[in-house]
C-alpha positions in Angstrom: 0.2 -58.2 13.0 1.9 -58.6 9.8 -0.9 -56.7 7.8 -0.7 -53.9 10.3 3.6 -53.5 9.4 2.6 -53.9 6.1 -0.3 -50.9 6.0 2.1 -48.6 8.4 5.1 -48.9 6.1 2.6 -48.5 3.0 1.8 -44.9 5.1 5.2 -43.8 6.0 6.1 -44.3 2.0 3.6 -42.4 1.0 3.6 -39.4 3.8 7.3 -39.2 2.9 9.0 -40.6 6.0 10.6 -43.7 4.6 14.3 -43.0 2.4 13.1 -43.0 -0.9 14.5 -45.4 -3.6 17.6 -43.1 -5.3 17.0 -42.2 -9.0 20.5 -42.9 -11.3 21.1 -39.8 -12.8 23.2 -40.0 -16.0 26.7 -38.8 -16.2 27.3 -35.4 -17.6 30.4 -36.0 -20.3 32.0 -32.1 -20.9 32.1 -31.9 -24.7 35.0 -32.9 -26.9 36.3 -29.5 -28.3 36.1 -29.5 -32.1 39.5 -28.3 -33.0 42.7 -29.6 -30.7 45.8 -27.1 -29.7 47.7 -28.5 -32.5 45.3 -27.5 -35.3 44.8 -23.5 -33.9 48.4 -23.3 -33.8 48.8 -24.4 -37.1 46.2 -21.6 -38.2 48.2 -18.8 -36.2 51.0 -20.2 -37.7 49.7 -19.9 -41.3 48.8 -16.3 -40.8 52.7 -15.4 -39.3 53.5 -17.0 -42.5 51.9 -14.4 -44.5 53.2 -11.7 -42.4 56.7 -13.2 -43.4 55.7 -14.0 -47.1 54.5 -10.0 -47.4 57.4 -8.6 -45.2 59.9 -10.7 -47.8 58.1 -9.4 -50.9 58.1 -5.9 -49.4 62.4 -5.9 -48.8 63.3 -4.6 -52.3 60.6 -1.9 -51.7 61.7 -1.1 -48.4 65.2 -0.8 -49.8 64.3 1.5 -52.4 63.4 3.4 -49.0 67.0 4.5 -48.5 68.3 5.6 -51.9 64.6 8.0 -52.2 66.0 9.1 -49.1 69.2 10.4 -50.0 67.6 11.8 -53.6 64.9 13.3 -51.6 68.1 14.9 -49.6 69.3 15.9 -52.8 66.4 17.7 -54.1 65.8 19.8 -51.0 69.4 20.8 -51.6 68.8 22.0 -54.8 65.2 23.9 -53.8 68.0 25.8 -51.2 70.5 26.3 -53.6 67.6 27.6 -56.5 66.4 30.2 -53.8 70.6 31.4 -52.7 71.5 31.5 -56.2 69.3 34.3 -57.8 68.5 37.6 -56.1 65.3 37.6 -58.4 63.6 34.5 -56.9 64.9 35.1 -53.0 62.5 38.8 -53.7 59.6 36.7 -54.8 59.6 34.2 -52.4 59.3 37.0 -49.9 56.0 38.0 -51.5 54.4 34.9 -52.9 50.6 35.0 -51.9 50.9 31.3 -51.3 49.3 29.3 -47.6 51.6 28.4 -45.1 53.3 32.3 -46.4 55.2 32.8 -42.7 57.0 29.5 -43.4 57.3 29.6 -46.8 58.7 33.5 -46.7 61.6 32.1 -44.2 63.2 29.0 -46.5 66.0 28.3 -43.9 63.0 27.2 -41.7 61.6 25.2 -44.3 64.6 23.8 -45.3 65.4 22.8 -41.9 62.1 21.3 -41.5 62.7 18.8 -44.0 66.0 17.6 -43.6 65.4 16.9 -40.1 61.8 15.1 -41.3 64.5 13.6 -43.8 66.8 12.1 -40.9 63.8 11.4 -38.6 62.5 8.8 -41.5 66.0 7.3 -42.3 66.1 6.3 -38.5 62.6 5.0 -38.4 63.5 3.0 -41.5 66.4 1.6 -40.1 64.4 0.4 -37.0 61.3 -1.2 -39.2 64.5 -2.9 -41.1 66.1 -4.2 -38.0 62.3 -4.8 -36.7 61.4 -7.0 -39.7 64.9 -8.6 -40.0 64.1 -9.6 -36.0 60.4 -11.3 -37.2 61.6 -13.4 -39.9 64.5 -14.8 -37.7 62.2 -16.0 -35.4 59.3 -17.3 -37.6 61.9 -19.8 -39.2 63.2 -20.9 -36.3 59.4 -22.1 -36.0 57.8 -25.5 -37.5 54.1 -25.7 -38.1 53.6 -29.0 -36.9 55.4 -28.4 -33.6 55.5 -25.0 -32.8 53.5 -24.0 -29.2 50.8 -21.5 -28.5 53.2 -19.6 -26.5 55.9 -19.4 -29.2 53.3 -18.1 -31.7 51.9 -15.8 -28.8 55.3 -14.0 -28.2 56.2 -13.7 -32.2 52.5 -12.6 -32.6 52.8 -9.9 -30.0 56.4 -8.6 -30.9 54.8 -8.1 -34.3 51.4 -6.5 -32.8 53.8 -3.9 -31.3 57.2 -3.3 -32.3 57.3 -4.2 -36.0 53.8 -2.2 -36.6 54.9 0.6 -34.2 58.0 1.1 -36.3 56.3 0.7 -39.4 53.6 3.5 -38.8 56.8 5.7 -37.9 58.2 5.4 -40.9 54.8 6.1 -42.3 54.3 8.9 -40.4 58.1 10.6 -41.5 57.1 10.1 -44.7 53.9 12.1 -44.7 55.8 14.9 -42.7 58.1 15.0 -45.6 55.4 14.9 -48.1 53.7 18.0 -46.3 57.4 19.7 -46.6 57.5 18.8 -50.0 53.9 19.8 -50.8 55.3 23.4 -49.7 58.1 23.2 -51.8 56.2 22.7 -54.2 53.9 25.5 -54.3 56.7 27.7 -53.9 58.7 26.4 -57.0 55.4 27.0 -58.6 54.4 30.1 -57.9 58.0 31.2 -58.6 57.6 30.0 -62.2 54.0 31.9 -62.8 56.3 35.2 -61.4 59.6 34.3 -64.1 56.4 34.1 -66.9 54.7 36.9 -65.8 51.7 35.2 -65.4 50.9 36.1 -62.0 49.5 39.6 -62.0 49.8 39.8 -57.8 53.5 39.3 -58.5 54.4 42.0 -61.1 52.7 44.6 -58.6 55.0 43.3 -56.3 57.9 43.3 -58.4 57.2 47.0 -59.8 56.4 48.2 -56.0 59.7 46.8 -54.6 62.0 47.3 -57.6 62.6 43.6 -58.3 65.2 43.1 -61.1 64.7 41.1 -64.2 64.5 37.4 -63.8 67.8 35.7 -65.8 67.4 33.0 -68.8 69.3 30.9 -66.3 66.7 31.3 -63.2 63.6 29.9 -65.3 65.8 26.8 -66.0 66.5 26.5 -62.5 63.0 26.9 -61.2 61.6 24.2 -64.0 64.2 21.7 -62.9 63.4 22.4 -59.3 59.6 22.3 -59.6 60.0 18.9 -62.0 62.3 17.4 -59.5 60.0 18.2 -56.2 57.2 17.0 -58.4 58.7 13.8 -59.5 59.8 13.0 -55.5 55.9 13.8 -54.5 54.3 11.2 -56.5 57.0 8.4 -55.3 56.5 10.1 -51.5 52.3 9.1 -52.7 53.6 5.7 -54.0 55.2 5.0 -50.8 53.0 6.2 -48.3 50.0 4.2 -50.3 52.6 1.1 -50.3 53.0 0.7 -46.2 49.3 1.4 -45.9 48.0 -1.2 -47.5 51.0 -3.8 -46.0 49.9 -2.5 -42.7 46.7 -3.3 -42.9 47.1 -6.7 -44.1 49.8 -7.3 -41.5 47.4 -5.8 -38.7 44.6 -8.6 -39.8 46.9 -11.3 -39.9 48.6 -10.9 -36.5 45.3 -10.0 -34.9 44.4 -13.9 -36.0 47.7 -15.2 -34.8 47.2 -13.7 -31.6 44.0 -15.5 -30.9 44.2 -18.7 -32.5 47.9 -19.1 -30.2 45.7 -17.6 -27.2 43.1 -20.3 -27.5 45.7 -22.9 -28.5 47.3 -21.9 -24.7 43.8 -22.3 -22.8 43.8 -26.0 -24.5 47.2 -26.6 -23.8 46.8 -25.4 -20.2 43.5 -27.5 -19.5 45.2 -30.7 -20.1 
């Protein structure tokens, strides 16, 4: 009887029927992460520190900003007062072969054009000044070995957005001035080839219209004009070249704030 139990349950084990013996699987340990919260926010926290470091360096720049400004105000008010002041030169801007001729022809317009491109940049300056003054507030009130994903986050993404938004207006009021000025400048040009007679378009003109002969005082004007709008061009280039490459280091270095503080916040938020 007792082999017959033993050769039945000898059956059922092998046809299946009887529970078999449970196999110990091994426990599955998530893996450790190799960096902790504390060391990505110390890594967005280096690169807002080089946003501040450049913004700080850039300040004297930036305040150069407002007295180019007011010289650049100055200079357009002498290109008006060159064309008012001599019947001569208001003639040959009329028929200067030059592009842009329809705006160039009606100086008011022009004029017009780039004193309100003047105040459009003073207020975009004054925004990227209050804009940066707003960053570097913040960033000290951070320390590197405390500061939260979420505090890096929200100084990461005011900078992402209003500080670069207001600097690429400024940058963009700059190069609608320097398009003004480019005019300018190939008016005050061409209005010096006319007073040397260089400029054979120009005598027909003059001798079809009856201009009148230029005064020793309207070439002096013109030379100081054209020097002036020339010297303001190049520092308009200087500029404009200046906040592009800032920009573009900013840009990088806020990009990596952004997501070393947005994976210091998953961490923070899985524990």
């Amino acid at each position: 009887m007792k082999r017959v139990i033993a050769l039945v349950s000898v059956v059922l084990i092998l046809g299946g029927c009887a529970p078999q013996p449970e196999i110990q699987q091994p426990a599955i340990i998530p893996p450790k992460p190799c960096i902790n919260a504390a060391q990505l926010n110390a890594y967005g926290y280096d690169h807002l520190e080089r946003v501040a470091r450049l913004l700080r360096e850039d300040k004297k720049n930036i305040e150069s900003f407002e007295g180019f400004i007011n010289t650049m105000k100055g200079t357009v008010d002498n290109y008006a007062d060159m064309i008012k002041s001599s019947v001569y030169i208001s003639n040959v801007v009329r028929y200067l072969p030059i592009p842009y001729a329809g705006e160039v022809s009606n100086t008011t317009k022009l004029i017009s054009k780039t004193l309100l491109n003047l105040g459009g940049a003073a207020s975009a300056l004054n925004r990227y000044k209050n804009s940066s003054e707003y960053f570097l507030a913040n960033f000290d009130k951070l320390n590197r070995s405390t500061a939260k994903g979420s505090e890096i986050a929200k100084l990461a993404l005011y900078a992402d957005t209003k500080l670069m938004d207001d600097a690429q207006d400024l940058e963009n009021g700059l190069k609608e001035i320097s398009a003004s000025t480019q005019i300018m400048a190939a008016t005050t040009q061409a209005i010096a080839d006319a007073l040397e007679r260089t400029n054979g378009y120009v005598n027909n003109a003059k001798n079809f219209v009856g201009f009148s002969k230029p005064e020793g005082e309207d070439t002096s004007t013109v030379i100081q004009s054209r020097n002036s709008i020339n010297a303001r061009m190049g520092q308009l280039s200087q500029k404009i070249g200046s906040l592009e490459m800032s920009g573009k280091s900013h840009r990088f270095n806020i990009a990596k704030a952004r997501i070393y503080s947005q994976l210091a916040m998953q961490l923070e938020g899985s524990k």
